[in-house]
C-alpha positions as CSV (number, residue, x, y, z in Angstrom):
1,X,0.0,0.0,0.0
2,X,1.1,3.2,-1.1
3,X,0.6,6.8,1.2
4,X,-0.4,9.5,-1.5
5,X,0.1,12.0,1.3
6,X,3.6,11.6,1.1
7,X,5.0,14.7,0.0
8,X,8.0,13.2,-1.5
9,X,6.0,10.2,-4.1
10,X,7.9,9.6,-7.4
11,X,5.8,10.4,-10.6
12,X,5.4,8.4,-13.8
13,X,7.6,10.7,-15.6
14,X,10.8,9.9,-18.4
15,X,11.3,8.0,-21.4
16,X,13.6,5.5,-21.5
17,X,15.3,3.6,-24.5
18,X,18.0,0.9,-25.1
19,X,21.1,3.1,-26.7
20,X,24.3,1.5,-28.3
21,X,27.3,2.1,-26.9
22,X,28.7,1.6,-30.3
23,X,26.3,3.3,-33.3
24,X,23.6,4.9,-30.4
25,X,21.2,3.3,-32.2
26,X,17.9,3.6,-29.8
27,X,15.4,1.2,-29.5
28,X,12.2,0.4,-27.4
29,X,12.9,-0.5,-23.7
30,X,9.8,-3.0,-24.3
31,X,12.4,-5.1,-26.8
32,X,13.9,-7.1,-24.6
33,X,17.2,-7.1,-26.2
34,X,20.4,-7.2,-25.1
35,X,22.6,-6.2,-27.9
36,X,22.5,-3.8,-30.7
37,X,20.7,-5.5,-33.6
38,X,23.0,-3.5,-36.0
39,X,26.2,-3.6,-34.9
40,X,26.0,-6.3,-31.7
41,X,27.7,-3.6,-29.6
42,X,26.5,-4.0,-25.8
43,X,23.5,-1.5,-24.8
44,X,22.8,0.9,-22.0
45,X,19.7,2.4,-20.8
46,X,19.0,6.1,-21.7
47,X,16.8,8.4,-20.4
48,X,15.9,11.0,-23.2
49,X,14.1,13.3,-20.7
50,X,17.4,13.2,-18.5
51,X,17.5,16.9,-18.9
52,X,14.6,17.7,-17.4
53,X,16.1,16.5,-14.1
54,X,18.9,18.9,-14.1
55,X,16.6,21.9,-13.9
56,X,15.7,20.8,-10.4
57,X,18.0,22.1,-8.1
58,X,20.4,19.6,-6.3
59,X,19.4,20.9,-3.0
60,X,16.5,19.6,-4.1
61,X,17.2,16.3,-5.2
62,X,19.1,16.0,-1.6
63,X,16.3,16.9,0.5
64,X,14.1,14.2,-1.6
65,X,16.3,11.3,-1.7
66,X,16.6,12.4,2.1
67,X,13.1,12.4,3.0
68,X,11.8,9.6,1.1
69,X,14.8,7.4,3.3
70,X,12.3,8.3,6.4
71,X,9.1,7.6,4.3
72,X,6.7,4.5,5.5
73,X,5.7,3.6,1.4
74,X,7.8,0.7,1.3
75,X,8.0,0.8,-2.4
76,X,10.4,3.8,-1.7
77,X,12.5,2.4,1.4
78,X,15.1,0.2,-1.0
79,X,16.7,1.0,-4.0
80,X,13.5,2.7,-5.4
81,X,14.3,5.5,-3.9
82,X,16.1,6.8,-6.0
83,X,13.1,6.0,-8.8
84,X,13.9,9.3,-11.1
85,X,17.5,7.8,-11.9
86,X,16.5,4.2,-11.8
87,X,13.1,3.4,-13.7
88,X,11.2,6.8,-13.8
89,X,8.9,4.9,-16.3
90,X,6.9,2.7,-13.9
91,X,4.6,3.1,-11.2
92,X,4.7,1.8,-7.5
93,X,2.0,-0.9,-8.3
94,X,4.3,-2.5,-10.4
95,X,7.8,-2.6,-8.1
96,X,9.1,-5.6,-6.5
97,X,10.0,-4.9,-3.1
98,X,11.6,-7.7,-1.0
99,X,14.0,-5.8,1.3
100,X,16.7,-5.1,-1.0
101,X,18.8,-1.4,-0.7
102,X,20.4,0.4,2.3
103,X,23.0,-1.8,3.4
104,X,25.2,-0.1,6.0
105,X,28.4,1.7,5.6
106,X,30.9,0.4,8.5
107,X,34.1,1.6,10.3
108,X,36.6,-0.7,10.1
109,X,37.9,-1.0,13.7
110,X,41.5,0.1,14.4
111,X,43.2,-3.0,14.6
112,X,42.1,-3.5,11.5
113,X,42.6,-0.5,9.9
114,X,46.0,-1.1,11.1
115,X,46.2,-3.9,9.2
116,X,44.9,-2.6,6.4
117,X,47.2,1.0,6.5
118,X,44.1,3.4,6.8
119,X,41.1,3.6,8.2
120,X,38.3,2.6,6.1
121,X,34.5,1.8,6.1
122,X,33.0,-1.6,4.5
123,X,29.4,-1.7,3.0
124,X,28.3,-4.9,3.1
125,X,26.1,-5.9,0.3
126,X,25.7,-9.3,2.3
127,X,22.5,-7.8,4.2
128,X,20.5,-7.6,0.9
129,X,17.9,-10.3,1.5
130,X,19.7,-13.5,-1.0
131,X,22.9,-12.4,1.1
132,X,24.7,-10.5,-2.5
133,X,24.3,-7.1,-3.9
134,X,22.7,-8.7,-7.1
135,X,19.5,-7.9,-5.7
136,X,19.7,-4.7,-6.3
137,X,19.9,-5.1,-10.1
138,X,17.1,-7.9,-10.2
139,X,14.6,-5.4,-8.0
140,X,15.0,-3.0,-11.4
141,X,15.3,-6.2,-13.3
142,X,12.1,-8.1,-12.2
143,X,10.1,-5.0,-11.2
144,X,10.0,-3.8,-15.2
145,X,9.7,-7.5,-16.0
146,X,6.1,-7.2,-13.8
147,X,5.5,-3.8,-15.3
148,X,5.8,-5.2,-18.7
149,X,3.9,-8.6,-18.2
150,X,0.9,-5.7,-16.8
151,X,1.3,-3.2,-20.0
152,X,1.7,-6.4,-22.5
153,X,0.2,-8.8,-21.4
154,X,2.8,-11.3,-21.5
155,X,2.8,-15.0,-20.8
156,X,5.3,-18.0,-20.7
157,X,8.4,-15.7,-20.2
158,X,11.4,-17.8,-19.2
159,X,14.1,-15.5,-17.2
160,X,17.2,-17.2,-17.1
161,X,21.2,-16.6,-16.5
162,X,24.5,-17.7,-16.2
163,X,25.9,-17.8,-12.7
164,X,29.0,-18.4,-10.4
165,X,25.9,-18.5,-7.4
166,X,24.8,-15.1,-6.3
167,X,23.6,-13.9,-9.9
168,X,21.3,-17.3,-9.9
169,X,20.4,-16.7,-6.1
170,X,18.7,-13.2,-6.7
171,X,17.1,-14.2,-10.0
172,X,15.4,-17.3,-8.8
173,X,14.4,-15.2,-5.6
174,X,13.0,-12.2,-7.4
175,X,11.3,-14.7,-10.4
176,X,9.4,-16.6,-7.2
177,X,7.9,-13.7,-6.5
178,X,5.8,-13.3,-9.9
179,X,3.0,-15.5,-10.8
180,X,4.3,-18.7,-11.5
181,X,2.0,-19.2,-14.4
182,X,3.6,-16.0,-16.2
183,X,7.5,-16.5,-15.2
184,X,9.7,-19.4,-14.8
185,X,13.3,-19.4,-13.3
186,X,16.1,-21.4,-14.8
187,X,19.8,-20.9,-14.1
188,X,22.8,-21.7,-15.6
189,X,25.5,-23.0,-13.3
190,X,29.3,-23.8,-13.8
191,X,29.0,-28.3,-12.3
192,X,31.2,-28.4,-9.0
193,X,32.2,-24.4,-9.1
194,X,29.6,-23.2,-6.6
195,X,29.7,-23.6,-3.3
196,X,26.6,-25.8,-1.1
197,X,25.0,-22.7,0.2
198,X,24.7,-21.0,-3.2
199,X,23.7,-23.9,-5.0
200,X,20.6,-24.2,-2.4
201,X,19.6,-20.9,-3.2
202,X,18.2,-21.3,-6.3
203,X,16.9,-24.5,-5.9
204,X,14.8,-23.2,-2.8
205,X,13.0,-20.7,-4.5
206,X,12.0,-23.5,-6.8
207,X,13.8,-22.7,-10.1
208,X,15.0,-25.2,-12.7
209,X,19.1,-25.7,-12.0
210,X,21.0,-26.6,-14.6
211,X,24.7,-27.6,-14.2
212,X,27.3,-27.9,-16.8
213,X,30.7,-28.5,-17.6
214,X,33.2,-25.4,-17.7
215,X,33.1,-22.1,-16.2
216,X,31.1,-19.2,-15.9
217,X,32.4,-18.2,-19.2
218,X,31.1,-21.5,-20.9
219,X,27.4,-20.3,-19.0
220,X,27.1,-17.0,-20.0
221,X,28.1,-18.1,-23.9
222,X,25.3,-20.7,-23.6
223,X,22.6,-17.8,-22.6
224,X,23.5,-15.3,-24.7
225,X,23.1,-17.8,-27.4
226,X,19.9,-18.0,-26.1
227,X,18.9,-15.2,-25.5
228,X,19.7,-14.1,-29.1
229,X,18.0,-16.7,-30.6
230,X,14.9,-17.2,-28.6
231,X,12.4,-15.3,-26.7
232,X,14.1,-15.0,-23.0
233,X,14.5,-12.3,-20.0
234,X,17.8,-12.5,-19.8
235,X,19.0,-12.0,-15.9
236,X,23.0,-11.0,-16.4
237,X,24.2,-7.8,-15.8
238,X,24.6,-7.8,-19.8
239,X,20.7,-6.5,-19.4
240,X,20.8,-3.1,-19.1
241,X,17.5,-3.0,-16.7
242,X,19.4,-5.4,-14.1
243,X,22.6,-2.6,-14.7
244,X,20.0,0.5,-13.2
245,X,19.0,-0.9,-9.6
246,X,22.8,-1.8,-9.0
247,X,23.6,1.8,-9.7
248,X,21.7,2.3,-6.1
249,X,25.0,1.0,-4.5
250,X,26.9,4.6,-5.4
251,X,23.6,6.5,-5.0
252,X,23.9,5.1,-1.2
253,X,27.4,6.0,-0.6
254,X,26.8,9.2,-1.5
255,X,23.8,9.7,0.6
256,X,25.4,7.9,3.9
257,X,28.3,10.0,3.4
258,X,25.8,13.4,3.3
259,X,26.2,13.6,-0.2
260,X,30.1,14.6,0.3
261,X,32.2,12.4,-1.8
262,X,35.4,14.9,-2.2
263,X,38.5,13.1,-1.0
264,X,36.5,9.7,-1.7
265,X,37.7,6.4,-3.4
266,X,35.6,3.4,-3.6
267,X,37.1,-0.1,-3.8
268,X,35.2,-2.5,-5.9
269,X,35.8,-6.2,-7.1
270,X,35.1,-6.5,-11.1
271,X,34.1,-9.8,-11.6
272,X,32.2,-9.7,-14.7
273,X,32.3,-6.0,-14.4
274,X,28.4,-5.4,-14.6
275,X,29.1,-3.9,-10.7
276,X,31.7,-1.8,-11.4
277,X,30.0,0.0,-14.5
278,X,26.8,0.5,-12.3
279,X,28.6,2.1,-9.4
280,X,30.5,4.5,-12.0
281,X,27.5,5.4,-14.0
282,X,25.8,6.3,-10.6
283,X,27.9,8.7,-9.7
284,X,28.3,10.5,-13.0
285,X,24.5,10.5,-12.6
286,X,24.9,12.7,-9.2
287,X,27.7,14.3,-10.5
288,X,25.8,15.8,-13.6
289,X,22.4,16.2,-11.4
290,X,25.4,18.4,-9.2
291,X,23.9,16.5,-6.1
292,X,27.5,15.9,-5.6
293,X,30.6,18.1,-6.4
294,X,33.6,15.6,-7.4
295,X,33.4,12.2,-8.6
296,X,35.0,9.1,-6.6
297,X,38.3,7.5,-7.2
298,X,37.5,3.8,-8.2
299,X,39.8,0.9,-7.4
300,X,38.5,-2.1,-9.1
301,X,40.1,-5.5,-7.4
302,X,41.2,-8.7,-9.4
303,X,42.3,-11.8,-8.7
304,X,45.7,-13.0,-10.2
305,X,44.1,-16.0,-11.3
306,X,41.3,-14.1,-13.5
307,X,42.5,-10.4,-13.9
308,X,42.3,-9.3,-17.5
309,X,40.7,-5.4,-16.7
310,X,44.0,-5.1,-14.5
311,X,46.3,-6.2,-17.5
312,X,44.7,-3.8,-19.8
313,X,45.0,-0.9,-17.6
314,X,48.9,-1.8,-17.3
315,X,49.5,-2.4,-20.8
316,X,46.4,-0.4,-22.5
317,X,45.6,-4.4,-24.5
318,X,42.2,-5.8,-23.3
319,X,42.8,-9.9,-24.2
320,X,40.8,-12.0,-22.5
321,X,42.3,-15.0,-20.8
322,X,41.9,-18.7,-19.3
323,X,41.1,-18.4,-15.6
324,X,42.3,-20.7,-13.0
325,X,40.8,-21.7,-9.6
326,X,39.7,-18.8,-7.7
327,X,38.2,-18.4,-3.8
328,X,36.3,-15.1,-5.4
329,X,34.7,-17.3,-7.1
330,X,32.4,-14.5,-8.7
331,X,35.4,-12.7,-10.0
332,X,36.5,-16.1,-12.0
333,X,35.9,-14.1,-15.4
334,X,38.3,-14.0,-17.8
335,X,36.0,-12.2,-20.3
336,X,34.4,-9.9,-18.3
337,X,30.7,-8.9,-20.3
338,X,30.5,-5.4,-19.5
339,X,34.1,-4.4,-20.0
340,X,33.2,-2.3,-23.0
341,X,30.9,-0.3,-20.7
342,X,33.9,0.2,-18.3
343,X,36.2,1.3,-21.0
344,X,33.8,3.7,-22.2
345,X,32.7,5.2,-19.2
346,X,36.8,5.4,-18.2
347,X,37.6,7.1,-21.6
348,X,34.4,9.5,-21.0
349,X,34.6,10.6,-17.0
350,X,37.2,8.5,-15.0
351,X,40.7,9.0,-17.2
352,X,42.6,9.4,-14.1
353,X,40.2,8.3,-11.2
354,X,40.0,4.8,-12.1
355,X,42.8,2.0,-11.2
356,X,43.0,-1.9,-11.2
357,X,45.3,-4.0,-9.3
358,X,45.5,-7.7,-9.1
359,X,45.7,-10.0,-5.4
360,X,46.9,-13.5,-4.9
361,X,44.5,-16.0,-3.6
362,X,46.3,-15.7,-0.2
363,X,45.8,-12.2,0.1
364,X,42.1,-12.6,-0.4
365,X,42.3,-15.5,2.1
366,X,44.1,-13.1,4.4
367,X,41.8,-10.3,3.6
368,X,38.5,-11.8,4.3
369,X,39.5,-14.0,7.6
370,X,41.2,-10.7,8.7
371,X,38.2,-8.7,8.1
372,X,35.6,-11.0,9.9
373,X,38.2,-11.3,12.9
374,X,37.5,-7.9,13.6
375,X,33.4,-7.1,13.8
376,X,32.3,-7.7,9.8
377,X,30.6,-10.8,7.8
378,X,32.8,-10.4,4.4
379,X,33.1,-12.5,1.5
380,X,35.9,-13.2,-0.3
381,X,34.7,-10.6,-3.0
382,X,35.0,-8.6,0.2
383,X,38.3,-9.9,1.2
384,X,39.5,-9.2,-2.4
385,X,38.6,-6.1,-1.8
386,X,40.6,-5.3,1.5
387,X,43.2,-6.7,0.2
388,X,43.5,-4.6,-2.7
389,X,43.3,-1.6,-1.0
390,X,45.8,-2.9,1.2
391,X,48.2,-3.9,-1.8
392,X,47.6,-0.2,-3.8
393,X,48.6,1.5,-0.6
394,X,51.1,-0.4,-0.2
395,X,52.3,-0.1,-3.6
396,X,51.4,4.1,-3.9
397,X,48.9,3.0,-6.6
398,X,46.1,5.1,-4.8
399,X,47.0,8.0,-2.6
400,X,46.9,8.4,1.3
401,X,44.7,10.4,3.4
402,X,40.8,10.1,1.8
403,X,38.0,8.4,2.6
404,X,37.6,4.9,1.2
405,X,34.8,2.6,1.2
406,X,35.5,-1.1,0.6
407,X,32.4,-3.3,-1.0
408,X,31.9,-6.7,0.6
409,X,29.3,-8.1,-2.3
410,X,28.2,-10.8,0.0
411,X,27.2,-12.5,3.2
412,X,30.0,-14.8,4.6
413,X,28.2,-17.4,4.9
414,X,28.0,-18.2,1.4
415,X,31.4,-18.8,1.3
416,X,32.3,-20.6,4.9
417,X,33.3,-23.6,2.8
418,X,36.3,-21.7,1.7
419,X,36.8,-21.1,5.5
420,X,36.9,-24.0,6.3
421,X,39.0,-25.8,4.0
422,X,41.4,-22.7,4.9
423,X,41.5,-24.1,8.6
424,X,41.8,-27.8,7.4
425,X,44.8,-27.0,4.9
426,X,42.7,-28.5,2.4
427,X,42.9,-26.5,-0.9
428,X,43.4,-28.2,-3.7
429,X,47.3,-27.1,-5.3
430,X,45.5,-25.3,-8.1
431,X,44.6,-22.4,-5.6
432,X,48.2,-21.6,-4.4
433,X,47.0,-21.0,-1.2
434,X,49.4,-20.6,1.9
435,X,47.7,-21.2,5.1
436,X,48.9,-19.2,8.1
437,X,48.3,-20.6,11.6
438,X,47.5,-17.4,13.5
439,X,44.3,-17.4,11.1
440,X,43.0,-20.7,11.8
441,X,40.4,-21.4,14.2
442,X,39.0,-24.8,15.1
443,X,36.1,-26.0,17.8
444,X,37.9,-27.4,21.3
445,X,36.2,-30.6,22.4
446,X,36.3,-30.8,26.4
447,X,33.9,-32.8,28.4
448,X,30.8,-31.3,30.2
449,X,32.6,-30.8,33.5
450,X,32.8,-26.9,34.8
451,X,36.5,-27.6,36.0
452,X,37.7,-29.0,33.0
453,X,36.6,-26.2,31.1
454,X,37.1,-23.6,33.6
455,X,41.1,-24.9,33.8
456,X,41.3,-24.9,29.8
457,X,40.1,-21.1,29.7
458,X,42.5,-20.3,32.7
459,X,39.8,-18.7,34.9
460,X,40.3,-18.0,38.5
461,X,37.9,-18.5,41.6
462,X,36.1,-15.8,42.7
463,X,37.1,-14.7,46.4
């Protein structure tokens, strides 16, 4: 239910079209296309009526964003409220709300900004409600999916994608949610590459799992055959729709940070670099609304073992490469999908405010059992992403002295396998993985007795 008394309730307003980043061809947002027809370039989502925004004043905008985060229409308390810059196009009625949006911004503790060099803040995406930031993209995702089922009256739509686990988590989720005589969920899944908890994700909410050999390459080549050939909703961040709610993350930032962002850097693990063009394109959207002054530093994180965005910064050569065994096992891309977009949107607005640097499979080790040691609940996205603010530091990649936000993509628990083969020395060689004992942590077995235990912990008698 929906408050029309609230002073600050999003209007219908906008046009929105699929534009090539290649020829800007435009087409129909109703399409449901995923690359330019003419020249197969990848596509982004336009809004024609943009302009009209910037004649509101970015005090404005502020006070807006700010009162609708103390509004009681929940349509408007998660990533929808930010509507204007997300999908202007459709109403309330038609949004999927499950939770998603307004993760918190933490301060690392001392020790482990110690560690780490600086202090720092995590937001941890984990809290979204499948435990990964990819909720935020399948709340635009699913929510013009119902819009467009309403206006079109559409039937037997199959939304499918390619996953390394939290992609296939928040689309089978989101899909659940819809009639189940309108939508059905199937995912693509790389056999024996996701962990337990992921896997049992998708096949809770009741979609159709499909393993296969390979990697989440192989996956994603398999549905974007698909979805060129045959009428499907394609769920990867190669959608454009899905690319607009995860823009929400920088929106937040901004807004947690009072909408100051001079001095700030964000660190954020590429992946298939659907993530990291969605946080940049969010704050070039603030940036030209002027509801903030300076746009971010970005420090995008990759793994040695899959880390061909870092390679092309250092050599200015994007090749994509064979990847190897990775504990970030959502940043085991070697093509990343949306690199184009990232290129682009480097070349247009971040020439000099936009670095890459590649971690071992240690340091991510190091950096998420180091981070959760000391108050947080990071993955080892997350951990990646310590780590390579560590290692910049370090290496006087990134300057000293600003404020930097680290993104933990997802809950910890969906990676406590990895944990625990850490503790049991149990990685297979292909990881190159060195353990470290201070980092391990096992459960002590001791009888029931008071003493017993009492003596173990050292504790003395009162009196």
């Amino acid at each position: 239910m929906t408050d029309k008394s609230d002073p600050f309730m999003p209007e219908v307003r906008g046009n929105l079209k699929y534009s090539c980043i290649g020829c800007k061809e435009r087409y129909d947002i109703f399409d449901f296309i995923y690359t330019c027809p003419s020249c197969r370039s990848l596509l982004r989502i336009e809004n024609t009526a943009f302009d009209e925004l910037k004649k509101i004043p970015a005090g404005t905008w502020r006070d807006i964003f700010d009162g609708r985060r103390n509004s009681n229409v929940l349509e408007i308390q998660g990533v929808f409220r930010f509507h204007e810059l997300i999908l202007p196009i459709i109403p309330l009625s038609d949004i999927i709300y499950l939770g998603e949006g307004n993760t918190p911004i933490v301060r690392a503790n001392p020790e482990l900004s110690a560690w780490l060099g600086t202090p720092f803040f995590v937001k941890n995406d984990g809290f979204n409600p499948s435990a990964s930031f990819k909720d935020r993209g399948m709340a635009s995702a699913i929510s013009f999916l119902n819009h467009a089922i309403r206006v079109k009256d559409l039937k037997g739509v199959l939304g499918i994608c390619a996953s390394t686990g939290d992609t296939s988590a928040a689309a089978a989720l989101y899909l659940s949610y819809l009639p189940r005589d309108r939508v059905k969920a199937v995912v693509l899944l790389p056999q024996g590459k996701v962990t337990p908890q992921q896997l049992s994700q998708p096949l809770g909410s009741g979609a159709t799992v499909i393993e296969m050999p390979g990697v989440f390459d192989d996956c994603m080549r398999v549905v974007e055959q698909l979805a060129q050939d045959y009428h499907v909703f394609l769920l990867n961040s190669k959608n454009p729709v899905r690319i607009l709610g995860q823009k929400s993350y920088a929106y937040e930032i901004a807004q947690q940070l009072g909408w100051d962002t001079e001095g700030l850097t964000v660190v954020v693990p590429i992946g298939n670099a659907g993530n990291i063009t969605a946080v940049m394109d969010g704050f070039v959207d603030l940036f030209e609304l002027g509801i903030i002054a300076e746009l971010p530093v970005i420090l995008g994180v990759q793994s040695e073992h899959a880390d061909p965005v870092s390679r092309w910064r250092a050599t200015g050569t994007f090749s994509p490469m064979k990847v190897t065994p990775s504990v970030a096992q959502a940043a085991m891309i070697g093509d990343p999908v949306s690199f184009p977009k990232v290129r682009q949107l480097v070349q247009n607005h971040f020439s000099d405010r936009f670095f890459v640097i590649s971690v071992s499979e240690t340091e991510i080790m190091e950096g998420m059992l180091t981070a959760n040691r000391h108050g947080h609940v990071v993955c080892t996205q997350g951990g990646e992403s310590a780590a390579g603010l560590k290692k910049a530091l370090k290496n006087g990649l990134i300057p000293r002295g600003r404020n930097y936000v680290v993104d933990s993509t997802s809950h910890h628990l969906k990676f406590s396998s990895f944990q625990e083969r850490y503790f049991d020395d149990s990685f297979a060689p292909e990881y190159g993985i060195t353990t470290r004992e201070e980092l391990k942590n096992r459960p002590v077995k001791l009888s029931g007795d008071p003493q017993e235990i009492a003596d173990f912990l050292g504790l003395r008698r009162k009196g």
